[in-house]
C-alpha positions as CSV (number, residue, x, y, z in Angstrom):
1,X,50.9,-7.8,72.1
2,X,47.6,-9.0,70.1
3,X,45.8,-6.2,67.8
4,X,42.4,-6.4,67.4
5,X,40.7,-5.1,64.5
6,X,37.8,-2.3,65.1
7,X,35.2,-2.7,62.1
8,X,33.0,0.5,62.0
9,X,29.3,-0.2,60.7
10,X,28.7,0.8,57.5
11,X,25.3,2.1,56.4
12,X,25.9,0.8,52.8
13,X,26.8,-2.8,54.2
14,X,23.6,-3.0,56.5
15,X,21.9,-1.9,53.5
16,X,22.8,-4.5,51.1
17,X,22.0,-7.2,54.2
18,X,18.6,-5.2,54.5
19,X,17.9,-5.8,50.9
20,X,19.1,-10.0,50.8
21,X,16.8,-10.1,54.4
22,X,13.8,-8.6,53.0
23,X,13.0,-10.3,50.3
24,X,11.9,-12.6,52.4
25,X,9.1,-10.6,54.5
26,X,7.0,-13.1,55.8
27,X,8.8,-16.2,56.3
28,X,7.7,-18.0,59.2
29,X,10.7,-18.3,61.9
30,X,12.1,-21.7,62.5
31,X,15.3,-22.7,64.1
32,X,16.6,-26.5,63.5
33,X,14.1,-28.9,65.2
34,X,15.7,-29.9,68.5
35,X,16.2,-31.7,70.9
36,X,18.4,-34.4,69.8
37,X,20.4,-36.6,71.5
38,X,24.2,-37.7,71.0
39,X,23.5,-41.4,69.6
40,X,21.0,-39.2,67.2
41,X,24.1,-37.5,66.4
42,X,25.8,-40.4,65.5
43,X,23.4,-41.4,62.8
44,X,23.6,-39.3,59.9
45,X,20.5,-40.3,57.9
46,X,18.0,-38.7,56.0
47,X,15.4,-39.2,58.5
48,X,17.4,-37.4,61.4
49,X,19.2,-34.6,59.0
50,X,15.9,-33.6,57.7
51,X,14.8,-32.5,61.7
52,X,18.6,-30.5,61.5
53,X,18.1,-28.7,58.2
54,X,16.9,-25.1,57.6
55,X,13.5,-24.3,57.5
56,X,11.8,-24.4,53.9
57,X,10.7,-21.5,52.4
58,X,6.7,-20.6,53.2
59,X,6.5,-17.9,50.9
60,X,5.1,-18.8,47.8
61,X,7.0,-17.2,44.5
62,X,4.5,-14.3,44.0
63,X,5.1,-13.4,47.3
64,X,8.9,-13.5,46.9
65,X,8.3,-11.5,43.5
66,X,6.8,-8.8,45.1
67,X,8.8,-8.9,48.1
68,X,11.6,-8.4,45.7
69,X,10.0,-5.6,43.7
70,X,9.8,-3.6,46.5
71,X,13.4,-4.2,47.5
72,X,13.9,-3.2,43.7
73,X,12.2,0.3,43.6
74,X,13.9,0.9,47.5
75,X,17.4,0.6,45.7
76,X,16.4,2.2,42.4
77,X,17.1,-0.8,40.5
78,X,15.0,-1.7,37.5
79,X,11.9,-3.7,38.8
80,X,11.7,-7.8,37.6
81,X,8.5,-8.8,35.9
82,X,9.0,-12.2,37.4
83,X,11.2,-13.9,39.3
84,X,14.2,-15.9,38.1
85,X,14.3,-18.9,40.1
86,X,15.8,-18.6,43.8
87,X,18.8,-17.1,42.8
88,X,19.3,-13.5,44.3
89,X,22.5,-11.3,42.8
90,X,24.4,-8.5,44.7
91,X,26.9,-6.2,43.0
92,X,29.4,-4.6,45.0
93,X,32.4,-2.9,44.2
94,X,36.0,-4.6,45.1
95,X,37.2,-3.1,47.9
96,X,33.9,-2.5,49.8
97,X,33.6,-5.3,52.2
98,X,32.0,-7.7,50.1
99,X,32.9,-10.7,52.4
100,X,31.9,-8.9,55.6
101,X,28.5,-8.0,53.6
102,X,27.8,-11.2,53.4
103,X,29.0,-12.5,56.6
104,X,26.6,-10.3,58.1
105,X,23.9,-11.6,56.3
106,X,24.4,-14.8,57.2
107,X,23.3,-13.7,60.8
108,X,20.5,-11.4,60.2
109,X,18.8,-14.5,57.9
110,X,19.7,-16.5,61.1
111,X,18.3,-13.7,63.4
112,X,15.4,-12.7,61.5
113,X,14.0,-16.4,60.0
114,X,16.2,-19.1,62.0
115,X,18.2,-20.0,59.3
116,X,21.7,-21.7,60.3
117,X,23.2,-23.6,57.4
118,X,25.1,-22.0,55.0
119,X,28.0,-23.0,52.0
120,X,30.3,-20.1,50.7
121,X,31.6,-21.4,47.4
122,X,34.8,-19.6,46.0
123,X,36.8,-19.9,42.7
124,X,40.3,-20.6,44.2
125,X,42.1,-22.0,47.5
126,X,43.8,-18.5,47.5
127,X,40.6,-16.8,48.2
128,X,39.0,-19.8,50.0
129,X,42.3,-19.4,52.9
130,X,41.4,-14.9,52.3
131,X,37.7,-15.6,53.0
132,X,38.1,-18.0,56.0
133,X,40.6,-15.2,57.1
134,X,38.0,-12.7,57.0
135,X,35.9,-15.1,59.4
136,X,38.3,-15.1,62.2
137,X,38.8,-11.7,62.5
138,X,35.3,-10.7,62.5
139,X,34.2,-13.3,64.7
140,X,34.4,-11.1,68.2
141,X,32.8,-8.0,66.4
142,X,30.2,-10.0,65.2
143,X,29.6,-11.8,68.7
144,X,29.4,-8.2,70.1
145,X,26.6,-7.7,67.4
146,X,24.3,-10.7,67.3
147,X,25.5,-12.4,70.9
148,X,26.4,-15.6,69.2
149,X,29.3,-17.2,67.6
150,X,28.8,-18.7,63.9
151,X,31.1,-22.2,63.6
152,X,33.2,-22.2,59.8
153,X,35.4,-24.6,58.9
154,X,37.0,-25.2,55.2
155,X,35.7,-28.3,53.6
156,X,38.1,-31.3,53.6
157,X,37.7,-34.5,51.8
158,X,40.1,-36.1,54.6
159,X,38.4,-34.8,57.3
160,X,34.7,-36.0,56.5
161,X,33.6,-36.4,60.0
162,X,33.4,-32.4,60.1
163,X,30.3,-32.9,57.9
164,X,28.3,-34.5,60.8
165,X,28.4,-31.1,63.1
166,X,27.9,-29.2,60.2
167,X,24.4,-30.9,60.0
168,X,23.8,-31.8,63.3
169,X,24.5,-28.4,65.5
170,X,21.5,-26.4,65.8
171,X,24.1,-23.2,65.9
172,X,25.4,-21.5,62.5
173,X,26.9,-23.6,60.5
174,X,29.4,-22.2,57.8
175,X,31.4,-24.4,55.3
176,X,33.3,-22.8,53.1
177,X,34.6,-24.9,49.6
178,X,36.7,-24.0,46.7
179,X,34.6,-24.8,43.5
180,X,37.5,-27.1,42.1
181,X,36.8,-29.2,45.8
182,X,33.9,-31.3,44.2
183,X,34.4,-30.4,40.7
184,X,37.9,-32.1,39.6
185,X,38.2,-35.2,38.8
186,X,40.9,-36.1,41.1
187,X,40.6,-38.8,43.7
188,X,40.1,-36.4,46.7
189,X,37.7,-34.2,44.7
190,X,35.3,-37.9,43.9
191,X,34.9,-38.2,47.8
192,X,32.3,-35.8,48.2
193,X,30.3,-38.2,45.8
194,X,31.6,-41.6,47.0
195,X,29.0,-43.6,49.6
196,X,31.0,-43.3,52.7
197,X,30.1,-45.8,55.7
198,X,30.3,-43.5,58.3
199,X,27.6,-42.0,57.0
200,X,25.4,-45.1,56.7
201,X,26.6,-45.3,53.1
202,X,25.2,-42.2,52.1
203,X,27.4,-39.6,49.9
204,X,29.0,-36.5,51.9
205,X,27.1,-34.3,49.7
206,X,23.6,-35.9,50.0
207,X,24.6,-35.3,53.7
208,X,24.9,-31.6,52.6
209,X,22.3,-31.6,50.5
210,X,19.4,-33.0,53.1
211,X,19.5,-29.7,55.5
212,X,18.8,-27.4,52.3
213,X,21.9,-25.4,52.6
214,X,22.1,-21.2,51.8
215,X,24.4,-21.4,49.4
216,X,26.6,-18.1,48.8
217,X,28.7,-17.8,45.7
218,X,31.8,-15.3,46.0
219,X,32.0,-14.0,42.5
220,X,29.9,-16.1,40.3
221,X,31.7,-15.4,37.1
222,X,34.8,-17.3,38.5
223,X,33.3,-20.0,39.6
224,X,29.9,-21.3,37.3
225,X,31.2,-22.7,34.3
226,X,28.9,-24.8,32.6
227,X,29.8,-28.1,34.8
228,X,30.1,-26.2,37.9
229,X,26.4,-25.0,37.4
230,X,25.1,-28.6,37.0
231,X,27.2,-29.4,39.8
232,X,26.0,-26.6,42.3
233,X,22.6,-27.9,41.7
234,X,23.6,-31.2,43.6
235,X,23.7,-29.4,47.3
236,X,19.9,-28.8,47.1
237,X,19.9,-25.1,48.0
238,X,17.7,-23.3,49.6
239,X,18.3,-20.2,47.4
240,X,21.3,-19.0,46.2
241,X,23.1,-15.5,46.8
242,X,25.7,-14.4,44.4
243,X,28.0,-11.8,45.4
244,X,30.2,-10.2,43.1
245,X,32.0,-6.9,41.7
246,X,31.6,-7.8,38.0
247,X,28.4,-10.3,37.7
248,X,28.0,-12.3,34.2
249,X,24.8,-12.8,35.1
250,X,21.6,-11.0,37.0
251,X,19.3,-13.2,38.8
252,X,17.1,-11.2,40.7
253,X,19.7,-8.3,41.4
254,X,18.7,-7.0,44.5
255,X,21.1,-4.4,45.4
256,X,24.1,-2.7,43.9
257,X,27.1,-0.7,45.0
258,X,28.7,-0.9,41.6
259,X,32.0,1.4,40.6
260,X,31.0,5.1,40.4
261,X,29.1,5.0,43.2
262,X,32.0,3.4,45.1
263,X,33.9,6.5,43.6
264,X,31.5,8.8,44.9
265,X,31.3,7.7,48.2
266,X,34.9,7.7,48.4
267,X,35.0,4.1,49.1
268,X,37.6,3.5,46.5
269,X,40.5,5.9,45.4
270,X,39.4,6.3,42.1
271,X,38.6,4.6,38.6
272,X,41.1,4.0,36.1
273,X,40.0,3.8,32.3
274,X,43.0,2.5,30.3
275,X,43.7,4.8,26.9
276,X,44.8,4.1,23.7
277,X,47.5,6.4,21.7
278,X,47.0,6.6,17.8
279,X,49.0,7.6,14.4
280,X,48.6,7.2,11.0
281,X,44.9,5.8,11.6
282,X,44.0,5.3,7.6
283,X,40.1,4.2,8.6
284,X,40.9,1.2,6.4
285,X,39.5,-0.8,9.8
286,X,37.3,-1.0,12.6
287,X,38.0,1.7,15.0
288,X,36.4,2.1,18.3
289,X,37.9,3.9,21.3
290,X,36.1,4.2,25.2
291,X,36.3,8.0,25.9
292,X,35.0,7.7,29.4
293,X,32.0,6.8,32.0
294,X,29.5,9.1,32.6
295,X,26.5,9.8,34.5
296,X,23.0,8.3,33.2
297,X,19.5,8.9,34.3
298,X,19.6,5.3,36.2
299,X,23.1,3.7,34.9
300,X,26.5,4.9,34.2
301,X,26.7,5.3,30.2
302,X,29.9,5.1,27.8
303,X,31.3,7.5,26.1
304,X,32.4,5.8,22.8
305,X,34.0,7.2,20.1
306,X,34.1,5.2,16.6
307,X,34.8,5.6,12.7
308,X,31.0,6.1,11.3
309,X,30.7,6.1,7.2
310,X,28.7,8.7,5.3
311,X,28.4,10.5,2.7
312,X,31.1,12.4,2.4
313,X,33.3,9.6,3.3
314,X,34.7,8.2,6.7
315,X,34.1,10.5,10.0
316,X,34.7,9.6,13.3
317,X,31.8,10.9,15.8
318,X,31.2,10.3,19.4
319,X,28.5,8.4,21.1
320,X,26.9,7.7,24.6
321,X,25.6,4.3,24.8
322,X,24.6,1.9,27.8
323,X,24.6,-1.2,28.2
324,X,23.6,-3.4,24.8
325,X,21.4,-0.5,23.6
326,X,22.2,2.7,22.2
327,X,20.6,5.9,24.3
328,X,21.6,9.0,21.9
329,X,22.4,9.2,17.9
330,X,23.4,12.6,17.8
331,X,27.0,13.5,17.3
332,X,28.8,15.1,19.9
């Protein structure tokens, strides 16, 4: 007998695909530029791929700034005073359907502005083989949604050939690639970058990089070291969406589902702060202890408790403080 998964809509999923989607208000709607033929198909050079490739952007950066803003002040978010390049950031908890989130983006960018090629880049095979999971079983919920099937395949340096529908179909296109895939220096990592004849001596990733890929980054802070960054730049994005539960970085954060309110959604079971036990603490070093997480005006604040030196000699007072700055000086 075959089970089939139900997947219930979730308003804080559509939300976050809402948010990605309308930053780009405005943007003129363009699928690939068909027809083409199959000997057209045969010949993957720049001159044909750039006819297959997504649309580019018409919105100019003010307008994506203050299509941003406004996504900004819809998800009570602090508002950007300008806009840090075409990278877009959403923070969402582990455990809320991150890679359904942005599955679903994928076709509301394609249903809204025409938009059909797209790279997911993970930090491991492990979770490259979880996230191509996730693909099959949502596939016939998501047909039932947007009345069209997306076609994902995991890259594969000995299967090269895979590249040319990737570029060529006018449908969604989806690879997915582990970072280590064209970063390594092993032999089967260097084919991404070797000319390859099949391709009239053009490299498999100036194939990839000609139709102006989406690229989407399943947690960021795994995968962009300092070579991987350089490297990512290589594929010619679009723009860039990073996804992730515990961002390094904020480019343009655009919407956030982080851990409390995950908690208080009852989307998660709970949050677990790890304590400490102490004796015979002699203040003779640096003591600080997390207390807890509590509710701010905007952000969650910590509760910190730490050895403070006055007067009177060595004390140990409590404090609330959020992220790099200090919010109250007062003991509690």
């Amino acid at each position: 007998m075959t089970v089939k998964l139900k997947f219930r809509h979730q308003p804080f999923q559509q939300r976050a695909a809402e948010s990605v989607c309308n930053i780009f208000t405005g943007q003129t709607f363009s699928s690939s530029q068909t027809p083409y033929n199959l000997e057209d198909r045969q010949q993957v050079i720049p001159e044909i791929l750039s006819l297959w490739g997504n649309n580019s952007l018409t919105l100019s950066d003010s307008q994506l700034l203050a299509n941003l803003q406004a996504v900004q002040r819809a998800n009570s978010l602090d508002v950007s005073t300008s806009l840090d390049g075409h990278s877009f950031t959403v923070e969402m908890e582990t455990g809320t359907g991150k890679t359904y989130t942005y599955i679903k983006t994928i076709y509301e960018l394609n249903s809204l502005y025409g938009w059909s090629k797209f790279i997911v880049v993970v930090p491991s095979i492990a979770i490259r083989e979880g996230v191509h999971k996730t693909f099959q079983v949502t596939e016939e919920h998501f047909m039932g949604d947007y009345g069209k099937r997306a076609h994902y395949f995991i890259y594969d340096s000995a299967n090269l050939p895979q590249l040319r529908q990737f570029a060529a179909d006018s449908g969604i296109e989806i690879m997915i690639i582990n970072s280590q895939a064209f970063n390594a220096k092993d032999s089967n990592s260097r084919r991404i970058r070797m000319e390859i004849d099949q391709f009239q001596s053009m490299k498999p990733i100036d194939v990839l990089a000609s139709v102006r890929p989406i690229m989407i980054i399943d947690e960021p802070q795994s995968v962009e070291g300092a070579k991987t960054k350089e490297s990512l730049k290589d594929f010619d994005p679009l723009f860039t969406l990073r996804y992730s539960a515990t961002p390094r970085e904020y480019y343009n954060l655009v919407y956030r589902l982080d851990a409390l309110d995950a908690y208080r959604r009852r989307l998660v079971k709970s949050i677990n702060v790890t304590g400490i036990s102490l004796a015979n603490v002699s203040a003779s070093g640096g003591y600080v202890y997390l207390k807890g997480i509590i509710k701010g005006e905007h952000d969650p604040l910590a509760l910190i408790e730490h050895d403070s030196r006055a007067a009177s000699g060595i004390r140990r007072v409590t404090r609330r403080l959020k992220e790099g700055i200090e919010t109250a000086n007062k003991n509690l």
